[in-house]
C-alpha positions, 0 to 999 in steps of 0.5 A: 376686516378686509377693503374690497371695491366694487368696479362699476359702481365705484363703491369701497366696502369694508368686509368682516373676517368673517363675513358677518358685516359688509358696509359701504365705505361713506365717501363724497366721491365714487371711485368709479373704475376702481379696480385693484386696490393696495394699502400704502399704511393702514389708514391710506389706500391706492386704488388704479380707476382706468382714468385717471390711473391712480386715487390715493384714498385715506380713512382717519376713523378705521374705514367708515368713511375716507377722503380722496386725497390725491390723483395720477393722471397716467397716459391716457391711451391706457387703463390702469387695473393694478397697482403695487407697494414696493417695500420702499413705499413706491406704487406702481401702476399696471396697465390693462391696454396700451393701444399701440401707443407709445 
């Protein structure tokens, strides 16, 4: 399977290989501005939402529903629209607009 979110709505779905199945993942909280997504493991996600910058989400049942178990509030003159694992498990964040701020 594979986790895509839909920006606007702020919903995770969990798709099929095959395209056979999409569900939403059952959650208590919308990841509204979720725009790209990594897998830190299997059963943790970072998801960059503009503000705040980051949400950790984890899953303990294969992605039918997860929890948000942590934030990264980052600057807020900026809009967080990617995040990266390294190798060594660090995320990083990518910014969309800067603003001119420093």
């Amino acid at each position: 399977f594979l986790l895509a979110i839909h920006t606007w709505a702020g919903v995770l779905f969990k798709v099929s290989l095959d395209g056979s199945s999409v569900r939403a993942v059952n959650m208590s909280a919308l990841l509204l501005l979720g725009d790209g997504i990594a897998l830190l493991s299997p059963d943790r996600l970072v998801v960059a939402s503009g503000m705040p910058s980051a949400r950790i989400v984890e899953s303990r049942d294969g992605w039918q529903s997860a929890s948000l178990t942590h934030r990264y509030v980052g600057p807020m003159h900026r809009i967080a629209t990617s995040a990266t694992v390294k190798d060594d498990g660090k995320v990083f964040v990518s910014h969309m607009i800067g603003m001119g701020l420093v």
